[in-house]
DOMIRO-824379 format. One line per 8 residues: number of its first residue (from 1); their letters; for each residue x, y, z of C-alpha. Coordinates in steps of 0.05 Angstrom, whole numbers, plus 5000, padded with zeros to 4 digits. Each point is the difference from the previous one (the first is absolute). Example, Ala and Ser with C-alpha at 12.3 -4.5 7.8 and 13.67 -1.06 7.14 Angstrom:
% DOMIRO-824379
1	AS	5246,4910,5156 | 5027,5069,4987
This chain:
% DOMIRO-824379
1	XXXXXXXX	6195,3442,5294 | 4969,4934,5015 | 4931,4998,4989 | 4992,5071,4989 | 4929,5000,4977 | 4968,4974,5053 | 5045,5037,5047 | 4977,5074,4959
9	XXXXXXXX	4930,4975,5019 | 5016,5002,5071 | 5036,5059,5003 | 4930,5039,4971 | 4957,4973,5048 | 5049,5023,5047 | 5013,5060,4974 | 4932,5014,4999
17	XXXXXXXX	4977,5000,5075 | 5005,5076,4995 | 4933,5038,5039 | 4957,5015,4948 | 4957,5065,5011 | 4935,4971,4969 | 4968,4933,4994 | 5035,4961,4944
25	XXXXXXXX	4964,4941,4988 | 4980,4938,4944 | 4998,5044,4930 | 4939,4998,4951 | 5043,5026,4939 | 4968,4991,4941 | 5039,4980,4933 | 4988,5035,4935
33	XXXXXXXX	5028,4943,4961 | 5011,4935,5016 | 5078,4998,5010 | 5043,5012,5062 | 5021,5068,5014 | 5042,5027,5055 | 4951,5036,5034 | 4960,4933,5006
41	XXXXXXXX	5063,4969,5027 | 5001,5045,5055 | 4926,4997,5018 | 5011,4928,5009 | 5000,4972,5083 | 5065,4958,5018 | 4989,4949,5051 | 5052,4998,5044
49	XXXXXXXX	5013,4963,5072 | 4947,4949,5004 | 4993,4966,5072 | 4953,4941,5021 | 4961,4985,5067 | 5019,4954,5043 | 4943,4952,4985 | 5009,5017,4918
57	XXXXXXXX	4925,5025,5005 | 5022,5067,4982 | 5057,5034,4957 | 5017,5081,5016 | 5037,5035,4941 | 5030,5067,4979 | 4985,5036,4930 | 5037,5058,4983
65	XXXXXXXX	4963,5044,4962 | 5027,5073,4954 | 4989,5063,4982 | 5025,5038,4936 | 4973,5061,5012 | 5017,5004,5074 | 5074,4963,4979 | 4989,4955,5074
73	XXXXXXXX	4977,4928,5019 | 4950,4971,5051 | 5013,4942,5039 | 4924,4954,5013 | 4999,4941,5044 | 4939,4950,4984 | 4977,4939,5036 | 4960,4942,4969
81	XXXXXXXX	4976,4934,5003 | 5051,4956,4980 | 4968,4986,4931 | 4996,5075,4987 | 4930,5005,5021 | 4966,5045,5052 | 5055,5061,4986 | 5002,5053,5047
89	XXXXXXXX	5043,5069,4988 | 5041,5010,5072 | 5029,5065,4976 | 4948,5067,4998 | 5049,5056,4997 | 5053,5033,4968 | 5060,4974,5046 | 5031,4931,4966
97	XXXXXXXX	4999,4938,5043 | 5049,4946,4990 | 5022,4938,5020 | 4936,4959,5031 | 5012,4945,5043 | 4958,4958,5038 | 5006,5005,5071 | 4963,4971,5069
105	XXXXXXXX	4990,4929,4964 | 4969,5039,4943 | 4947,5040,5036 | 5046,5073,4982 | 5036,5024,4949 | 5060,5037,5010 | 5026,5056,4952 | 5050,5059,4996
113	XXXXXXXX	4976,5078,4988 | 5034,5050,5001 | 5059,4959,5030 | 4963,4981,5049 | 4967,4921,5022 | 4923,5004,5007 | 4948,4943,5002 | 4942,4996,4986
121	XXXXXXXX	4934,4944,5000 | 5003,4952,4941 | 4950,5036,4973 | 5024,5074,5001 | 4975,5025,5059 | 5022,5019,5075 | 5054,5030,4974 | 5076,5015,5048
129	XXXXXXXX	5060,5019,5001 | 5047,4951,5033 | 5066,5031,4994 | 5028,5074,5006 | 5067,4998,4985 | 5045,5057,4983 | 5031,4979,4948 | 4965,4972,4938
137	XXXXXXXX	4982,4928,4998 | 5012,4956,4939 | 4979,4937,5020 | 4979,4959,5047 | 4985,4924,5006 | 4961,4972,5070 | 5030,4942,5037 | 4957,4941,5004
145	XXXXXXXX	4980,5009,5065 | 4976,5076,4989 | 5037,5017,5057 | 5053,5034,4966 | 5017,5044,4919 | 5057,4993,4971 | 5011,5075,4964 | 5036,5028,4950
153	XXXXXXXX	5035,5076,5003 | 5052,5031,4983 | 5058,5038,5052 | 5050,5044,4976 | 5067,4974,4962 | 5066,5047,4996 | 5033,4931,4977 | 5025,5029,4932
161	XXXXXXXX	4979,5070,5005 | 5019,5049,5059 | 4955,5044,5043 | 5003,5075,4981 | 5019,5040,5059 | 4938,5022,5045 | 5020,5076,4986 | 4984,4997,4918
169	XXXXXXXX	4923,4961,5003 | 4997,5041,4936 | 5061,4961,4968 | 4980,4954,4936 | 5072,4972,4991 | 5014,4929,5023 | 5072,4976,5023 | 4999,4933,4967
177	XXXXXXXX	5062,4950,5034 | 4982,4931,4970 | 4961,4964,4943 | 4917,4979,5018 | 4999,5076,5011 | 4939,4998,4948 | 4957,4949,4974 | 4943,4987,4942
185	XXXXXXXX	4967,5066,5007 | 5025,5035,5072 | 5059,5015,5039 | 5014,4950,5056 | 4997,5051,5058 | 4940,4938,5041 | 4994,4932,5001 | 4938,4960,5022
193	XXXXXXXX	5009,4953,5050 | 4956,4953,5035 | 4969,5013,5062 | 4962,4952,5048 | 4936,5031,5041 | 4940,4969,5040 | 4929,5019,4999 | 4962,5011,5069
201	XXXXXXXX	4928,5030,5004 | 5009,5004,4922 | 5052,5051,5000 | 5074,4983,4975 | 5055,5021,5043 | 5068,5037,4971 | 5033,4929,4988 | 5073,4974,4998
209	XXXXXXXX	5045,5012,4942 | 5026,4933,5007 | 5066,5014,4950 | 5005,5054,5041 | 5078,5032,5000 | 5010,4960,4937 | 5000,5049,4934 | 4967,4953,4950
217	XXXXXXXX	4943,5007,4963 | 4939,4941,5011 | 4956,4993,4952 | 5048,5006,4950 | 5000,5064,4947 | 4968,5022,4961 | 4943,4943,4996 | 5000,4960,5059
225	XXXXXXXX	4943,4996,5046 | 4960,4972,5049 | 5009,4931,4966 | 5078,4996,5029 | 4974,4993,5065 | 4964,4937,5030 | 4969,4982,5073 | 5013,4938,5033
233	XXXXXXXX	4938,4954,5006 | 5009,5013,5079 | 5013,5068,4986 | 5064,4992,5032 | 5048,5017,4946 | 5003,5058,4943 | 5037,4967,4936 | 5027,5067,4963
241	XXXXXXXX	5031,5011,4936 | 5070,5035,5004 | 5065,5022,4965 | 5046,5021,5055 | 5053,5042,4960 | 5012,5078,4986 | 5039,5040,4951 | 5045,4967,4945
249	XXXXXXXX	4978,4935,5026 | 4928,5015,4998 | 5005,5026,4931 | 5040,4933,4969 | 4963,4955,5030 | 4926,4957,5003 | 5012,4962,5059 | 4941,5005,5042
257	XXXXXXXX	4978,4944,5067 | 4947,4972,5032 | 5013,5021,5074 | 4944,4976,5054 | 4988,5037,5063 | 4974,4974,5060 | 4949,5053,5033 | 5022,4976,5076
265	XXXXXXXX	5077,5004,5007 | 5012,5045,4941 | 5040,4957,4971 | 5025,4995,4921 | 5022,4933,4960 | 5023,5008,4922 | 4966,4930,4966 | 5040,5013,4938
273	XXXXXXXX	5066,5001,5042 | 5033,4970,5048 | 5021,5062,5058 | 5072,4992,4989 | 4994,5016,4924 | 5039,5055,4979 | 4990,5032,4925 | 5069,4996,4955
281	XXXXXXXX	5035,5053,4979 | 4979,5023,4928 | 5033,5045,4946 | 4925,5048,4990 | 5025,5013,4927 | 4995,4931,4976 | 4933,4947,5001 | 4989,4958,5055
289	XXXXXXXX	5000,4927,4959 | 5057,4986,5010 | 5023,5040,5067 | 4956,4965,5043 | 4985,4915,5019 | 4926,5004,4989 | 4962,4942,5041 | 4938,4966,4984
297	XXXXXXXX	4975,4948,5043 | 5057,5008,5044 | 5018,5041,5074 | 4988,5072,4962 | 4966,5038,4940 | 5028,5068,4971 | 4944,5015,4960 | 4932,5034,5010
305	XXXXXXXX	4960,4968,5044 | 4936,5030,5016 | 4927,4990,5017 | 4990,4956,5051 | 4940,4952,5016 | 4993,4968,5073 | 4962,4925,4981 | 4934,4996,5040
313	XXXXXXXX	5024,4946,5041 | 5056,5046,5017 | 5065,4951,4984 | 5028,5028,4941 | 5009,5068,4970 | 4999,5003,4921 | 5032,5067,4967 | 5019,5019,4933
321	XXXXXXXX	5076,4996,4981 | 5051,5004,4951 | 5072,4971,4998 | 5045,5056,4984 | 5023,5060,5019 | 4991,5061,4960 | 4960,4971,4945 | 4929,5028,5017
329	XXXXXXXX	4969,4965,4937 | 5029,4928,5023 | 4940,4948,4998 | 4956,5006,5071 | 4997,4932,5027 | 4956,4980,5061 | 5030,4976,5058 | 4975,4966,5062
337	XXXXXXXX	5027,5010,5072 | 4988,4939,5049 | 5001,5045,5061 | 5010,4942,5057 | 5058,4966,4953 | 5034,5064,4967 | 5004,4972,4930 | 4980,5032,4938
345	XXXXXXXX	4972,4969,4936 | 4980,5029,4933 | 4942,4968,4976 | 4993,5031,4929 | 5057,4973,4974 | 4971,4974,4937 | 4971,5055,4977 | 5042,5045,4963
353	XXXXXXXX	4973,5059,5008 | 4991,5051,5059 | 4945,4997,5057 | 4959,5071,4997 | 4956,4987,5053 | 4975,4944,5057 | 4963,4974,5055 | 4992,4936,5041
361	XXXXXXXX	4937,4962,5007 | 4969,4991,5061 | 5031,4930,5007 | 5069,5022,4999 | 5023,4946,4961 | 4979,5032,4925 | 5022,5073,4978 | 4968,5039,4934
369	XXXXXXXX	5045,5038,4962 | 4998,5052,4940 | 5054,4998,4947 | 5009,5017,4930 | 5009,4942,4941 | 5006,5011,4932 | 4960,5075,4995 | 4951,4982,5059
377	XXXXXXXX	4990,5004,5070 | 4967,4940,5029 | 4982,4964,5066 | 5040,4936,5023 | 5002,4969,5065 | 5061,4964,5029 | 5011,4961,5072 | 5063,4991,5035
385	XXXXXXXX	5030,4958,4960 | 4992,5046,4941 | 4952,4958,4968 | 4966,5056,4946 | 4934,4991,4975 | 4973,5054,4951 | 4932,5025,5016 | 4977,5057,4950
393	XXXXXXXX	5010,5008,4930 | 4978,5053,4941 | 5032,5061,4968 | 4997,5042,5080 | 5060,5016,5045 | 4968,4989,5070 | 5029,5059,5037 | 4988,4981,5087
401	XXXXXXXX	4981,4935,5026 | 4964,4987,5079 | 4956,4949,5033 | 4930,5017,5013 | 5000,5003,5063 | 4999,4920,5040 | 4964,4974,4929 | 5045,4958,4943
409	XXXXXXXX	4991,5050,4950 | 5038,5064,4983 | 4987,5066,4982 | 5043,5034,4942 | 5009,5063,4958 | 5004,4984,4926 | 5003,5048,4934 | 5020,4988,4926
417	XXXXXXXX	5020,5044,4953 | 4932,5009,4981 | 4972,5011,5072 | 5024,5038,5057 | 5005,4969,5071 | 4938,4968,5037 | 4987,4941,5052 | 4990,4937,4988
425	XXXXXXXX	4986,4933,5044 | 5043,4937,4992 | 4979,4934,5024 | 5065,4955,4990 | 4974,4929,4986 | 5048,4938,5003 | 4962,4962,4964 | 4987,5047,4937
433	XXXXXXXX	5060,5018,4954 | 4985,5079,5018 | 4956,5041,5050 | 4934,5030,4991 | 5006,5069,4987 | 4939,5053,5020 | 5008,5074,4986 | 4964,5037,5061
441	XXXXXXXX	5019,5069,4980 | 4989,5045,4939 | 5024,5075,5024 | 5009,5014,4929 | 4941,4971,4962 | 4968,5060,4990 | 5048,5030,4954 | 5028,4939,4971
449	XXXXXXXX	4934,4980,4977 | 5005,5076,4953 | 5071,4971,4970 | 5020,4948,4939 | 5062,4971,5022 | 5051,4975,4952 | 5015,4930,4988 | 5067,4968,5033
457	XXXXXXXX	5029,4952,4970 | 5064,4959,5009 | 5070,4983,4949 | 5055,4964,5012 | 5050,5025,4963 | 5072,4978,4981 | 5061,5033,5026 | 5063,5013,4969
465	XXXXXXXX	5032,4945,5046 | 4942,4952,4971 | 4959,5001,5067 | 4934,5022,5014 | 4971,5058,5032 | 4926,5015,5009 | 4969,5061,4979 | 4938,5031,5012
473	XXXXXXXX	4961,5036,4946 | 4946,5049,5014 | 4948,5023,4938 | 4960,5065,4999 | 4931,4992,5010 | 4952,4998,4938 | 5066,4964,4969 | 4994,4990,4930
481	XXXXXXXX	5049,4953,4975 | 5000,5031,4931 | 5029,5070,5026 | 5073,5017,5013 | 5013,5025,5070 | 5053,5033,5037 | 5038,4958,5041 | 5037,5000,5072
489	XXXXXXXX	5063,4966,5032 | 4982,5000,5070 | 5072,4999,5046 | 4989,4974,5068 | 5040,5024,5054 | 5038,4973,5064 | 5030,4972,4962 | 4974,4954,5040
497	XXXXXXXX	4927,4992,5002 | 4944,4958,4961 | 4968,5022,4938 | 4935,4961,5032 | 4926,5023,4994 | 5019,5051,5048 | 4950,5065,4991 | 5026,5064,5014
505	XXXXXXXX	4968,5076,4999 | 5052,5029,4959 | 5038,4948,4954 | 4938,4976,4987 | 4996,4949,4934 | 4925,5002,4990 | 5008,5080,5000 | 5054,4997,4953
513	XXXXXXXX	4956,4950,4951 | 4935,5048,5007 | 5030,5058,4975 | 5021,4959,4938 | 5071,4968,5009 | 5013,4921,5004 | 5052,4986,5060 | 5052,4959,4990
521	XXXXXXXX	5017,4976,5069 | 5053,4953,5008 | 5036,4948,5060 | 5071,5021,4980 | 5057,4963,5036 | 5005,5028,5068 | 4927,4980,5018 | 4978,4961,5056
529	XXXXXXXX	4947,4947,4988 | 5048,4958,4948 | 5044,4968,5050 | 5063,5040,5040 | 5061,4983,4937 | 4943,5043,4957 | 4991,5053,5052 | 5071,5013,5020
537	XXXXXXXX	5030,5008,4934 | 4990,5063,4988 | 5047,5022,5064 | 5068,5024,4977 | 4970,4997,4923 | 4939,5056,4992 | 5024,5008,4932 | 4999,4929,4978
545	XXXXXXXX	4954,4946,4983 | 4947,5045,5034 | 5000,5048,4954 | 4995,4949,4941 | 4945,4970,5038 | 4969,5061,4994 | 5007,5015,4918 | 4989,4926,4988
553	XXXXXXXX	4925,5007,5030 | 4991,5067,4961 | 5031,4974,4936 | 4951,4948,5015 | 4942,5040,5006 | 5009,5035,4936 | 4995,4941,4962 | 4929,4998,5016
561	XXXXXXXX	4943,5026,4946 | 4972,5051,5043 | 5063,5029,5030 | 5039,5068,4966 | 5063,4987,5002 | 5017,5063,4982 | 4962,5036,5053 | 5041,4964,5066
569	XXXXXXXX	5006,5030,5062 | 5043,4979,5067 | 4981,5020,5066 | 5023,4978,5067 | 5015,5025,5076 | 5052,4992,5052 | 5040,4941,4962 | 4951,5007,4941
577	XXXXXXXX	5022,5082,4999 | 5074,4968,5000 | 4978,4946,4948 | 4965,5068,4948 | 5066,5041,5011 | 5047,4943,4983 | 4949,4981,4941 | 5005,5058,4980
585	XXXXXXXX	5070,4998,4974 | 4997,4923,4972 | 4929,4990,4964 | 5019,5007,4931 | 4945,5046,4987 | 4933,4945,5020 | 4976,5064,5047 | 4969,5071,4984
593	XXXXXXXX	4991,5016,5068 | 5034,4994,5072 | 4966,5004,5072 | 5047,4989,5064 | 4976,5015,5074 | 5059,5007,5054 | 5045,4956,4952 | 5069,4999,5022
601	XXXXXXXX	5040,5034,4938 | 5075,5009,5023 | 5020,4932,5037 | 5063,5034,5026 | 4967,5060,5034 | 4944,4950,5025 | 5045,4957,5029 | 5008,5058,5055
609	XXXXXXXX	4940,5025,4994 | 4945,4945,5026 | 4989,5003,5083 | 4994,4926,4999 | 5074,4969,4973 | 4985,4940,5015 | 4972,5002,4931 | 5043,5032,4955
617	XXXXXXXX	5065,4943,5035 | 4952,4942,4983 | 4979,5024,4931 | 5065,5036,4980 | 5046,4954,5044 | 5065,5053,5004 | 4997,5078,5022 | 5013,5038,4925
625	XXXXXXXX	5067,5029,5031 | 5036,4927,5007 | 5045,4983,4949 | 5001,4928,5004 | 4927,4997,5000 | 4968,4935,4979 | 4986,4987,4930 | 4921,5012,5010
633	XXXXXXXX	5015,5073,5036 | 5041,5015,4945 | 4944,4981,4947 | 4947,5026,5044 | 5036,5074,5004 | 5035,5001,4926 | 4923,4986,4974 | 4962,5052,5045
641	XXXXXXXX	4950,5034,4956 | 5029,5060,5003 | 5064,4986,4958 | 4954,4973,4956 | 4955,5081,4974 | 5043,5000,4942 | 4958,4948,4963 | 4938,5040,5034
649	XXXXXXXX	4953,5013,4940 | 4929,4996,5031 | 4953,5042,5038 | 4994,4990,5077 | 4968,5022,5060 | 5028,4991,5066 | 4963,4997,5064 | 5036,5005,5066
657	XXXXXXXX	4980,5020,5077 | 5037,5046,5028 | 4990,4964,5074 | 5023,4934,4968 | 5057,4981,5036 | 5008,4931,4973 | 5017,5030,4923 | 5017,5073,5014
665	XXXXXXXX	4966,5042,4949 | 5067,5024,4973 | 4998,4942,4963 | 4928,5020,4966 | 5032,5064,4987 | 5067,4983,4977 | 4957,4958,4948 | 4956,5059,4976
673	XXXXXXXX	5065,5040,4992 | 5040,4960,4958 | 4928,4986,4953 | 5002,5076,4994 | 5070,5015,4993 | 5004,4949,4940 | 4937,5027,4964 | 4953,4947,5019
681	XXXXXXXX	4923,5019,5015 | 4996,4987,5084 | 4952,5019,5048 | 5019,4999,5082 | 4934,4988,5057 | 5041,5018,5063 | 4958,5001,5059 | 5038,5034,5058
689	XXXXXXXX	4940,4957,5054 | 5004,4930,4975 | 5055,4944,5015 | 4999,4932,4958 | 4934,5006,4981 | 4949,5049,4999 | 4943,4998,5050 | 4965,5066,5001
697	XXXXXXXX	4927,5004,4953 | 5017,5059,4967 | 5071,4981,4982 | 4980,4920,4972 | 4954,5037,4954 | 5052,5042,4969 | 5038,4953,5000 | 4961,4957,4962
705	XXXXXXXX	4983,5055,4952 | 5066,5013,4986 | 5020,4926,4983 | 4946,4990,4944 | 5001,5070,4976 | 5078,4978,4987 | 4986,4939,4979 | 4943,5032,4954
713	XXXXX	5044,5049,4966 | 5049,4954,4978 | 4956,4925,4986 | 4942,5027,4980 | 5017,5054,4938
């Protein structure tokens, strides 16, 4: 899945707005050795949702905070000067406290407990609770007035999945009549939809479900938020984020709109459509690129569109979108709606790769984007008439972008692979060839300051086509280059989503290299970051140049001094777990040892197993069954790893969630199976409570355990 890394990160914080029953707060671990552990991993804080005043004097942020030993999270709101100074705690008890923002021209903030909106003074105190509604609230964004929330909850959905009779409450059975009946890690039985309230005498009323009678889901699952919703400078008009289809056509296809609703007559207008559009009839076995006229710069888009941005001055709405339908990985342009004229414009056209995140400045004429180029996430800036100017450079991935407050400069979230995520100010300078940088957090210093990280360094190494891809290469710490070490393939998943300086709490490079192994961790085809012909090639080909992309940067690394190329491991997730099972069967004996997480194994059975099919049409391009399926189906399903355990003759272990809808874990077991049937050494982590990834304490400890005592049995004899 696209940018699955930084999604993963997103989905813990979420995950982890459980109540905790005691105060979990900033950790004071103390390290026995100097090298990363997973323990330390987890007593790390990770910044989340960072919000600025109004006047940029102050900044109001969330750290989420974990214990092991209790196996729950803690969600901390702080506020600060905007240069990080003069920090004050909001949070004092054990209930987490999300999403801060700044309300009353920044004398309040605003936050949800218990799924419920409170305020409070900018400094913590006088604390209320504004809202008391009876179902859960998720989010929540003010209109610029403050006269009136926009809220987030969910209502109940028998769309795909029919109500049990009122005389069996006791029944667990569900009567499933269409596809979307599940999705990602629950079955579809709600949907959250938007509703509009207003606040008098600072309490919220009930509000207006304003797609009310309309069975679609806004935000969109299973990640959207409160950022696929906008105000209206005026705070006349809601811009929402929506994909109005059900069932079979849900399932096939990515085709989400911009609608905008006016508060006063109720009234909804599609700006990625014209009213009388109507959606062509499809064949749902077969890809959309070729079923469907996809539109750029014309009357309609098909794609996802999402995310929109009103411009201060109020004349043009900017959103997220991409061009065709079905492909969720297809590159994420930015477009810009002139609101009195009805045109659209894309105005990062010349930059090949996708926009992650943006913002406008204050003078409505400049926007600041976030996008990926060549393994890292920088700044750039573009107007409207897609002039791009590149702000920020260095081995980071920038991961959110906003204005602070009515200043020029912006504030950010940056990490590295050495360096989880903190805040940082930009001030962009037209005049200088890049911005000035300033750090103005350092959650983790504490810790970091007990740890020798190993060095990163870049190759670029030459494929079998005679191109180049760039690989990164991470050492153990106390490296001595006259010592042999154990080596990693690192197989990125997605397929389509950056090998970048992207830090994550589980695959975690500068873990791997403390406990001894170098990581191999290359941009394969299929990566965005190298311009869209490199990133789409490895649709309708997963077992082709990609996976020589991924032998030539090992075969690579084990021409180097210090690297054993006779102890090689491969380990990988999602795509990657697909990438280690079809390795598996076509390495030639380079690798001792195997690691796949959720890794689809059986392409046929997967086909009909993934919620979202969308995917498996775009990737796969023909249902399994057809038999004049195109010629990539037919090398896609005749190469599936599992045809493939015959030449099996290396240990694995295979991890897989049982909650993981995405990649059922029949696949991680079908894998294990066939290892053990044939004789091979195989170990299986199931975990009946996790989905893609695994969010609990408790369980990302063992899990790490159990990858490097694997790894450890077979590298390290």
């Amino acid at each position: 899945m696209n940018n699955l890394i930084t999604l993963a990160a997103a989905a813990i914080l979420t995950c982890s707005t459980v109540q905790a029953q005691t105060m979990i707060g900033k950790s004071n671990i103390k390290l026995e050795r100097d090298l990363m552990t997973p323990e330390a991993l987890w007593a790390m804080g990770r910044i989340g949702g960072v919000t600025t005043s109004p006047d940029g004097k102050k900044i109001a942020y969330q750290v989420g905070y974990y214990s092991v030993k209790e196996n729950k999270g803690h969600q901390i709101l702080y506020v600060s000067d905007s240069n990080g100074k003069n920090k004050i705690q909001l949070t004092q008890d054990a209930k987490s406290e999300s999403d801060v923002a700044w309300i009353e021209n920044g004398k309040s903030l605003a936050f949800l407990r218990d799924g419920q909106i409170w305020k409070m003074d900018a400094d913590g105190k006088n604390r209320k609770q504004l809202s008391n509604s009876k179902i859960a609230i998720e989010g929540f964004r003010f209109s610029p007035d403050g006269k009136k929330v926009l809220l987030i909850m969910s209502i109940p959905y028998y769309g795909s999945i029919k109500k049990n009779p009122s005389d069996l409450p006791l029944a667990s059975g569900r009567v499933v009549t269409d596809l979307n009946y599940r999705h990602w890690d629950h079955y579809v039985e709600t949907i959250a939809h938007p509703f509009v309230a207003e606040l008098k005498n600072d309490k919220i009323t009930e509000g207006i479900d304003i797609l009310k009678g309309e069975p679609y889901e806004s935000p969109l699952a299973p990640f959207g938020g409160i950022e696929q919703f906008a105000w209206s400078p005026d705070s006349k008009n809601v811009a929402y984020t929506c994909r109005k289809k059900e069932g079979v056509d849900y399932a096939i296809s990515t085709d989400a709109d911009i609608y905008l609703y006016n508060i006063e007559s109720g009234k909804t207008i599609n700006l990625c459509k014209p009213a009388d559009y109507k959606a062509p009839k499809v064949d749902p076995t077969k890809s959309l690129k070729d079923q469907t006229v996809n539109h750029q710069n014309g009357d309609f888009n098909v794609g996802y569109d999402i995310n929109p941005k009103f411009s201060p001055d109020g004349n043009y709405i900017a959103w997220q979108s991409m061009e065709r339908d079905g492909y969720e990985s297809d590159r994420n342009r930015l477009c810009i709606y002139n609101i009195k004229k009805g045109t659209k414009k894309y105005v990062t056209e010349t930059f090949d790769s996708n926009v992650d995140d943006y913002c406008w400045a204050n003078n409505s004429k400049t926007l600041y984007f976030i996008g990926v180029w060549e393994a890292t996430t920088m700044v750039y800036q573009t107007n409207l008439n897609g002039e791009i100017k590149q702000l920020t450079d260095g081995w980071y991935d920038y991961g959110s972008i906003q204005t602070l407050g009515n200043t020029n400069m912006l504030i950010a979230t940056r990490h590295s692979i050495s360096h989880p995520d903190d805040i940082y100010l930009i001030k962009p300078s037209d005049k200088a060839k890049k911005s000035a940088v300033t750090q103005i957090t350092n959650e983790n210093k504490h810790i970091l300051d007990q740890m020798q990280m190993g060095k990163v360094s870049q190759r670029w190494v030459e494929t079998t086509d005679g191109k180049k891809e760039l690989v990164w290469i991470i050492l153990p710490p106390h490296f001595d280059e006259n010592k042999k070490y154990p080596t990693l393939l690192f197989c990125e998943g997605g397929p389509q989503s950056p090998v970048s300086q992207f830090w994550s709490y589980r695959w975690n490079f500068q873990i791997m290299a403390a406990q001894g192994y170098i990581v191999v961790a290359p941009n394969r085809r299929g990566l965005p970051g190298f311009g869209q012909a490199w990133n789409e090639e490895v649709s309708g080909d997963w077992t082709g140049q990609c996976m020589n992309d991924y032998l030539s940067a090992i075969d690579d690394a084990a021409k180097l001094p210090y690297v054993d190329k006779d102890r090689l491991g491969c380990v990988g997730a999602s795509f990657g777990g697909f990438s280690v099972y079809y390795l598996a069967g076509h390495h030639n004996k380079r690798f001792k040892a195997f690691i796949a997480h959720d890794g689809a194994f059986n392409l046929e059975s997967m086909y009909t197993d993934t919620e979202e099919d969308w995917f498996s049409n775009w990737e796969y391009e023909d249902a399994y069954w057809k038999k004049n399926r195109s010629k990539n189906a037919e090398k896609t399903y005749t190469q599936s790893p599992h045809l493939y355990v015959d030449k099996w003759d290396t240990p694995i272990l295979c991890i897989h969630g049982e909650k993981d809808f995405r990649i059922n874990y029949n696949q991680g077991m079908g894998a294990f199976k066939a290892a053990r049937m044939k004789g091979i050494p195989a170990e299986l982590l199931l975990y009946p409570d996790e989905n893609h990834w695994v969010l609990k304490p408790q369980n990302g400890i063992l899990w790490q355990r159990t990858f490097f005592e694997w790894l450890d049995k077979w590298l390290k004899k």
